[in-house]
C-alpha positions, 0 to 999 in steps of 0.5 A, a space after each residue: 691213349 699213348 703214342 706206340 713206335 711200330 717197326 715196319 721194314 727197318 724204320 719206326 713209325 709212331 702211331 697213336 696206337 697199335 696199328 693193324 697189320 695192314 697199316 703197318 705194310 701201307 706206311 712202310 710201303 709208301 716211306 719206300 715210295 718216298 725214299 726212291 721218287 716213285 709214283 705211288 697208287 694206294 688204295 686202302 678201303 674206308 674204315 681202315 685208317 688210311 689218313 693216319 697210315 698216310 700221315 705216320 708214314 710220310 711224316 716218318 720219311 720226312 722226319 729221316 730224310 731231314 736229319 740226313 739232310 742236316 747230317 750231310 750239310 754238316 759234313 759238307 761244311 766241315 769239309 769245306 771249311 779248311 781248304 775253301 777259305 784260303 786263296 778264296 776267289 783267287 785262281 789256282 796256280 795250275 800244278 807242273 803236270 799242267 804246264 806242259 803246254 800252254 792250254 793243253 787241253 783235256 777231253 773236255 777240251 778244257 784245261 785241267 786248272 781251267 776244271 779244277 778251278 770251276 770245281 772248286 769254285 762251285 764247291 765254294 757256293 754250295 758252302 756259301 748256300 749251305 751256311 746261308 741257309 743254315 742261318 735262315 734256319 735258325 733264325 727261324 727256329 729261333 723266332 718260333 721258339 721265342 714265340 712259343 715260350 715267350 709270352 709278352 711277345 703275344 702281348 706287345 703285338 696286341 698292344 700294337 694292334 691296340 694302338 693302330 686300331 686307336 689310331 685309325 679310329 682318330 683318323 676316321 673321326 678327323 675325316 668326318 668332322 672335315 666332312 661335315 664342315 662347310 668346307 676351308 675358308 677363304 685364304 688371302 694371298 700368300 696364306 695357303 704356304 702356312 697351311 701344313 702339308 699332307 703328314 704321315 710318317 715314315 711308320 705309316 710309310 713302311 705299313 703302307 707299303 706292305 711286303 715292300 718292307 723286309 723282302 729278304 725276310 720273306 724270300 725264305 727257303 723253301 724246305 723239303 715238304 709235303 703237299 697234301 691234297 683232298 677234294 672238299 675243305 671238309 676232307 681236309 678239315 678232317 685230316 688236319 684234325 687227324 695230324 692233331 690227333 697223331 704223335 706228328 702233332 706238336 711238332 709238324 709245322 703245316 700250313 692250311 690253305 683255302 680260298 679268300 671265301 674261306 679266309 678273309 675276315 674283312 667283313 666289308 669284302 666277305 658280305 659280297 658273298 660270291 666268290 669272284 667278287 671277294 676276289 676282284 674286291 680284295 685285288 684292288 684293295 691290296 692294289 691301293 696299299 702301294 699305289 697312291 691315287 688321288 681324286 681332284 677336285 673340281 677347281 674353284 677359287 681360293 680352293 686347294 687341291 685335296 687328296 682323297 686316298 683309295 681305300 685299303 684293306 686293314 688286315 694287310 698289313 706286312 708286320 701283322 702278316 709276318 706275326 701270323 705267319 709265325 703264329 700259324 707255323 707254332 701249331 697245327 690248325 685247320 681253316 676255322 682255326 686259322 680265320 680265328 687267329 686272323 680276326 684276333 690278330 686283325 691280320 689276313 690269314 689268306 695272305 699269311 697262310 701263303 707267307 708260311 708255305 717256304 717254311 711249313 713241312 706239310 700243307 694241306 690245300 684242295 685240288 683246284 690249287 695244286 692241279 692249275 698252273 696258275 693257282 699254284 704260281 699265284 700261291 707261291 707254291 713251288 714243286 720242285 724236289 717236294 712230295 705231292 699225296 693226292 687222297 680221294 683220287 679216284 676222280 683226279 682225271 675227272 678232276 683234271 679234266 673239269 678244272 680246264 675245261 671251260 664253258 662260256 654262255 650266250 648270254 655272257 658272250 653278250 654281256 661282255 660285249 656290250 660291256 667292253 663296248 661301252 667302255 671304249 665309247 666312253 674312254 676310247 679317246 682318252 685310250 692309247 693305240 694299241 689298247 684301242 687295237 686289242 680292245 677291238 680285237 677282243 670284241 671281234 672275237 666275241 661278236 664271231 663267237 656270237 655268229 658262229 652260235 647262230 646269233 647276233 651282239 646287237 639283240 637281246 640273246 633271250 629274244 633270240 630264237 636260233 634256226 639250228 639246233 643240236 651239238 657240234 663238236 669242233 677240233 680248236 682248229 677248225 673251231 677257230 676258222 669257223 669262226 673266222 678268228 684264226 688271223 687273230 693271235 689268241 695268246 697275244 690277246 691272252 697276255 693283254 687280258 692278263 697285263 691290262 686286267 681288262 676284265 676288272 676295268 671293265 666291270 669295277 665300279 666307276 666314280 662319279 663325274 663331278 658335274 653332278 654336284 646336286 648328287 652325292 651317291 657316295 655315301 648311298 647304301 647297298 640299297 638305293 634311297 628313296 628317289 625323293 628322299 634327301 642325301 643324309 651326309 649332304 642334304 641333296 636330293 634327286 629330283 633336282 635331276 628329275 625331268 618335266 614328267 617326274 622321271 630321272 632325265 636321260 643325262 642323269 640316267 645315263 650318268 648315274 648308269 655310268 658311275 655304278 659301273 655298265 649296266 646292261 643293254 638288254 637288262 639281266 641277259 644272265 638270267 635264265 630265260 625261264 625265269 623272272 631276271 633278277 635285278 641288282 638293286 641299282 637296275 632296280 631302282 633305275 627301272 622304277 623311275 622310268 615312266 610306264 615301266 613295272 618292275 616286279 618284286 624280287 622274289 625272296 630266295 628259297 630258305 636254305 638254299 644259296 643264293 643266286 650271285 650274278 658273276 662278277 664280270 663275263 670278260 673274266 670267265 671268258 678270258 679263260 675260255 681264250 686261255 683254253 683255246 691255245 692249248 695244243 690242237 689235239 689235245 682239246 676240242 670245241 663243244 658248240 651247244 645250240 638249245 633253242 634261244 641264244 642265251 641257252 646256248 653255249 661254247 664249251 673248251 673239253 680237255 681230252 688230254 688231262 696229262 698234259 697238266 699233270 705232266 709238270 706235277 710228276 715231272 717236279 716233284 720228287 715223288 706223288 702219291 695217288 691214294 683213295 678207298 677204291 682206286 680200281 681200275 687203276 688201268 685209267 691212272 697209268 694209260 690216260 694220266 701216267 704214261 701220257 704225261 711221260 712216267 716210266 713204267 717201272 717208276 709206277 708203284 701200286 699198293 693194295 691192301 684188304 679190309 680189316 673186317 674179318 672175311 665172314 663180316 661181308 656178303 657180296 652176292 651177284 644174282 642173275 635172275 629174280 624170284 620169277 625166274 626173270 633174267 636180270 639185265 638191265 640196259 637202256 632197252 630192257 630196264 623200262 619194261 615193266 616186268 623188269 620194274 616188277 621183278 625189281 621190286 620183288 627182289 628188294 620186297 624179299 631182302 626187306 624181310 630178312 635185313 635188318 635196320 638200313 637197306 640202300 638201294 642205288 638206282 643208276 640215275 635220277 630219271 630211272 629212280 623216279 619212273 622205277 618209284 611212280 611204278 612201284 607206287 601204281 602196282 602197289 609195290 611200293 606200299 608191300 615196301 612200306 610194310 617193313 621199312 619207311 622209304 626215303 629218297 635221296 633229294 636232289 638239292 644239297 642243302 636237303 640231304 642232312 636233314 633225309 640223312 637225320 630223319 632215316 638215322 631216326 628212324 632206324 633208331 627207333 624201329 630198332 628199339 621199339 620193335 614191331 612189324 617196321 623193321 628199319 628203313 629203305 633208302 633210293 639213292 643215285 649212283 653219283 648223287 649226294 649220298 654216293 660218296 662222303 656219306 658213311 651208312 655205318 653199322 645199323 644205317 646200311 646193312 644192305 646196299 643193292 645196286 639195280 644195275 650197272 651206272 654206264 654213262 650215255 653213250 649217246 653224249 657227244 662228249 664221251 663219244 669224242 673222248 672214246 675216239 680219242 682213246 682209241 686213237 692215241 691210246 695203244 691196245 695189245 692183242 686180245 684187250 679191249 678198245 681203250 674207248 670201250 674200257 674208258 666207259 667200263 671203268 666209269 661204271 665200275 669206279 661209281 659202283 665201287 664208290 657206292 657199295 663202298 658206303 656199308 663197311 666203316 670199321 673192324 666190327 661192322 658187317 653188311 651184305 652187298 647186292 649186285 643185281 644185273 648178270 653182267 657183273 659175272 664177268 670175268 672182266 668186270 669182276 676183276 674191276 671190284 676192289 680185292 677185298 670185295 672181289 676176292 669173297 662175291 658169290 655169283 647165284 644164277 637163281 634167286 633162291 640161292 642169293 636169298 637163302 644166303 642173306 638170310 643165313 647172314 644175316 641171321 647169325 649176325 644179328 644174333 652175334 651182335 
């Protein structure tokens, strides 16, 4: 379809088509957003193109905002050109005004030459910064260009990969045959000054050194761009692939970041599988890269000293990154595409995606990276100036909220410290003074977080049983005088963990001692060998380690528990106490050779469901729970959790105050966009996040827009009260009765008989959901269900909901062709469950969604509770409004309502009818939280007959008119 240019408000915006009315006002809305540096709130309803309206809208702001850019710089060095470069860095004589008397001063107490001269001075460097700049530009541009309609460029890369890749391969094979030897000979005296040196050239030293090399080539300006933020890299996926599809397409230069999960393609380091681990391993590979670490061999006579080099990461390598960083600048390409290119080019897109931020005009990035300090800093992501859309935003202070907020178990508390501790036995003479200091400062701390739980380091904290049970909530204060560590300066503590890298020291591997020369573990595999069974690479064999018994003797034991890293003291204290503790293969291996001692067999993992990965390191998680502590006293509290044993217990850091990270956001970038299908109420976005983090009012834009859908196309209906006339409310004390379970199930009988193929129908939890369908299930309910639709139920697992999904579209598939008294299918769904939000039931798949009941959040959690009071204590309340604690749980239950009923509506021909069953969505504050499009046509029926004669009528003439 070709590309149309529309107007909307003096600009053109191209759009791949002729867009609707709608679209038009969001683009130029949100270009005048842009233009002014204003805070925008968006909602556009699903269905309505509001990725492309986002992605034509802002790309035209940044298309104008570029030219004008380039228009000024060039009237600034035309101006500049003349004047500036006679007499530069010389001082101006100052002019006979200025010579009355020596050092008049002006009302800035400087002299008027004293200004002029730091006038023109400053002019002179923008000059300079303008024209650097424009080099930088162009050189850019240049590359790109040659890049693209050059191909032997291509060619001659894939040549040098060729015959880098050759040239490793001879290197590895040189170092096997050396070996495989018996080792060098003998040299008589003198002999050894003919052997050659260590060689390697200086092309394999600047490989060597990486991003070393060339820094000023990537010290690039930073452009002007936009950052573009979604929750799940299959939403951002999909706005990459929209980009593709828009006349932005073949000439936007963005970038796709994602995690090293997502990216790495060294596939020695992605079969670790978890996500820290392929962090710490990649961190000590690029590690290696510029250190030079050589293992000493034991001295023996006639012997030289070899050099073993540290292993490195073959996709790191700074010329292969720069070619990849230009590859990923030339087109548009998501996360698939971008790993693609990396493992063709044997280049790490991880690292090269990040080389191109300076230069890319739109990145595309999830949540986790834009919302933490540190994810960004790490990154290389600079806000300053830039523009940030966040989509799907209707969980951002959520988001917040549950990216700071840390929670560390028992059982790691444990872990950590017999870990850190065994590390200091072993090399605490080998450490220095103040390591020694902090170390023992950090197992202070953990050994109080312990007792404050009620337990002891010295113990298994599976065995031990707690004497105190229940929640208690601590201000960081008062948490940190119980637990007798307020002497203690956790950002000092804090700094050393990041400096020292502790954690990773602690839990990386050791290399064995050389004492143990009858064993080569080296060269085991992921899974330990036969105990008897010889070493291939060196033909030794355990049992020369083996005890009079037949086990492994205690100092080989010990030995061999130290060279794979700490095991644990009270074995996999990670496990939960329920289940059997799953082994690594080593503690495996190590249990068997005990006499006496049983290890029973891994059992297989469940098919389809993902694997348990033990955490990398507990010191790690628990450095950010210490990082978490020094936020500021009010803005956070401690959650102690005591649940019968020690290992179930927990501490938990909860934010309350998700502004204060948001605050550099809004205060850097030069503009943010807050953007969802249902963003009401928007009250939460300006008191909670915008006004706490400092945002003027007036600098705060909204913009809602309707559906496309014509207004006849939707039925939302409230209904008070069911077919015996009982009244619908469905609190905590009511909606367990059974004749409320009844009079639901009649209701929901009823709409089966005259809506056609798919009804959702959401339950406000998964505990209500099931005693509502072993009811149904008794009474018979649910078998008059069955007789015209087939019922399904949403699963709790992830990994089943695609093939529910697929069987309920099949369903409805073939009632509809077939015919017959089964007219389509019902689905029991949970209000924030899988099915809630991402998942479309377009067209046939949901002509009916039922909510029973309004989703409020248990007032009797600890956390709610602590964040109402905090509401209510900072949060200001005019006269005649509500409590801010009491709308902050309003608001969660019409936020979760609107992300469900807003699954049946996908496009301009669709229709459905939406059913509201409780009476209190008839108040008038609780309609108004409904999205426009929704509010502005929902019929309240105080009787059932009405509602029903409605549906009926509906749905009657719809089907019929499609």
């Amino acid at each position: 379809m070709a590309d149309k240019t529309e107007e909307a408000g003096g600009v053109h915006f191209p759009f791949p088509f002729t867009p609707y009315a709608i679209q038009k006002d969001f683009m130029a809305a949100l270009y005048r957003v842009l233009e002014a540096g204003k805070i925008g709130i968006f909602e556009s309803p699903t269905g309505t193109g509001k990725s492309l309206s986002l992605i034509c809208g802002a790309l035209s702001w940044l298309r104008d905002f570029e030219q004008k850019k380039q228009e000024e710089e060039k009237r600034l060095l035309e101006a500049g050109a003349d004047p500036l470069n006679d007499g530069k860095d010389q001082a101006p004589c100052p002019p006979p005004s200025c010579q009355q008397s020596p050092g008049s001063p002006r009302a800035t107490g400087e002299p008027d030459w004293v200004t002029q001269f730091v006038q023109k001075k400053e002019e002179r460097d923008l000059v300079d910064r303008l024209k650097e700049g424009q080099v930088r530009r162009k050189k850019r541009e240049e590359r790109l260009r040659q890049i693209r309609h050059n191909a032997s460029l291509k060619f001659a890369a894939k040549r040098m990969r060729q015959e880098d890749e050759e040239t490793e391969r001879l290197l590895r094979l040189s170092r096997e045959m050396l070996a495989a030897g018996t080792g060098p000979e003998q040299l008589a005296w003198g002999e050894d000054e003919l052997v050659l040196a260590e060689y390697e050239s200086d092309e394999e030293k600047v490989s060597a050194s990486g991003v070393d090399v060339d820094e000023e080539d990537l010290e690039e300006e930073h452009v002007t761009k936009i950052y573009y933020c979604s929750r799940t890299h299959s939403q951002l996926a999909q706005f990459v692939r929209e980009v593709q599809k828009s006349p932005f397409g073949k000439d936007t230069r963005l970038v796709s970041l994602g995690s090293r999960q997502n990216l790495c393609v060294n596939e020695d380091v992605r079969k670790l599988g978890s996500v820290q681990l392929i962090n710490d391993r990649c961190v000590e590979l690029q590690r290696s890269k510029h250190e030079k670490k050589s293992v000493v061999e034991e001295e023996k006579p006639g012997r030289r000293r070899r050099l073993e080099p540290r292993a490195t990461c073959p996709f790191y390598s700074h010329e292969q990154l720069q070619l990849l960083r230009d590859e990923v600048l030339l087109e548009v390409k998501d996360i698939e595409q971008l790993a693609a290119l990396g493992k063709e080019a044997r280049a790490c897109p991880y690292y090269g995606s990040r080389l191109a931020i300076p230069a890319a005009q739109l990145v595309v990035l999830p949540y986790q990276i834009l919302l933490h300090a540190a994810a960004r800093q790490a990154a290389g992501i600079r806000l300053q100036g830039q523009v940030v859309v966040i989509d799907e935003a209707h969980n951002l202070i959520d988001t917040i909220t549950g990216i700071h907020s840390v929670e560390v178990s028992g059982s790691q508390l444990c872990q950590a410290h017999s870990q850190l501790l065994q590390y200091t036995e072993r090399y605490g003479k080998r450490l220095k003074a103040k390591n020694l200091m902090y170390i023992k400062q950090i197992l202070y701390v953990l050994e109080k977080f312990v007792t404050v739980l009620g337990g002891n380091v010295k113990q298994s904290p599976n065995t031990q049983s707690l004497s105190q049970a229940g929640t208690e909530l601590k201000t960081v204060s008062d948490f940190l005088f119980q637990s007798q560590i307020d002497n203690i300066n956790l950002f000092k503590v804090k700094r050393y963990c990041e400096k020292s890298m502790v954690s990773r020291k602690v839990r990386v591997p050791l290399r064995g001692p050389p004492s143990l020369s009858s064993v080569c573990l080296f060269s085991w595999p992921a899974e330990p060998p036969n105990a008897l069974s010889p070493c291939s690479p060196c033909g030794s064999s355990l049992g020369a380690g083996r005890g009079p018994s037949g086990s492994l003797s205690q100092p080989l034991l010990s030995s061999l528990s130290q060279l794979f890293g700490f095991t644990e003291r009270y074995g996999a204290v990670l496990a939960p106490s329920r289940e059997q503790p799953k082994l690594s293969g080593f503690q495996h291996f190590l249990q068997s050779l005990q006499p006496g001692v049983t290890v029973a067999p891994a059992a297989p993992a469940e098919e389809g469901e993902d694997k348990a990965l033990r955490p990398a390191s507990p010191l790690m998680h628990i450095e950010g729970f210490l990082a978490a502590l020094t936020t500021a006293n009010q803005d956070g509290r401690v959650i102690l959790s005591r649940q019968g044993s020690l290992s179930q217990s927990s501490l938990k850091f909860l934010l309350l105050n998700p502004a204060v990270h948001f605050a550099q956001v809004v205060k850097e970038c030069r503009a943010v966009v807050l953007a969802g299908g249902t963003m009401q109420p928007v009250s939460d976005f300006r008191e909670q996040l915008l006004a706490c983090a400092g945002v003027e009012a007036e600098r705060v834009v909204e913009f809602s827009c309707g559906h496309v859908i014509p207004a006849d196309n939707i039925l939302p209906l409230v209904i008070c009260s069911g077919p015996s006339n009982q009244q619908l409310e469905f609190t905590y004390q009511k909606r367990e009765l059974p004749q409320m379970m009844d009079e639901t199930g009649r209701i929901l009988c009823n709409l089966c008989n005259v809506v056609p193929g798919g009804v959702v129908c959401f339950f406000p939890s998964y505990a209500y959901q099931r005693q509502v369908h072993a009811h149904w299930d008794k009474s018979g309910l649910l078998a008059r269900l069955a007789v015209r639709k087939k019922i399904f139920q949403e699963p709790q697992r992830v990994n089943q909901v695609e093939q529910v999904l697929l069987e309920y579209s099949r369903c409805i598939q073939h009632c509809g062709q077939a015919g017959g008294m089964v007219t389509g299918a019902l689905m029991f769904s949970v209000v924030g469950g899988k099915m809630s939000e991402g998942i479309n039931f377009s067209d046939n798949l949901g002509r009916c969604v039922v909510m029973v009941g309004m989703p409020f959040p248990s007032i009797r959690s600890a956390e709610l509770q602590e964040k109402m009071a905090y509401l209510d204590q900072t949060l200001p309340r005019a006269p005649g409004q509500v409590p801010p604690g009491k709308a902050l749980v309003e608001n969660l239950c019409m936020k979760a309502v609107n992300q469900s009923i807003g699954r049946a509506i996908r496009h301009q021909k669709d229709f459905a009818s939406i059913v509201l069953l409780d009476q209190r969505y008839a108040r008038p504050p609780i309609l108004a939280k409904l999205p426009a499009w929704i509010r502005d046509r929902v019929q309240v029926k105080a009787t059932f007959g009405p509602a029903f004669a409605a549906l009926r009528k509906f749905h009657r003439e719809k089907s019929g008119s499609s």
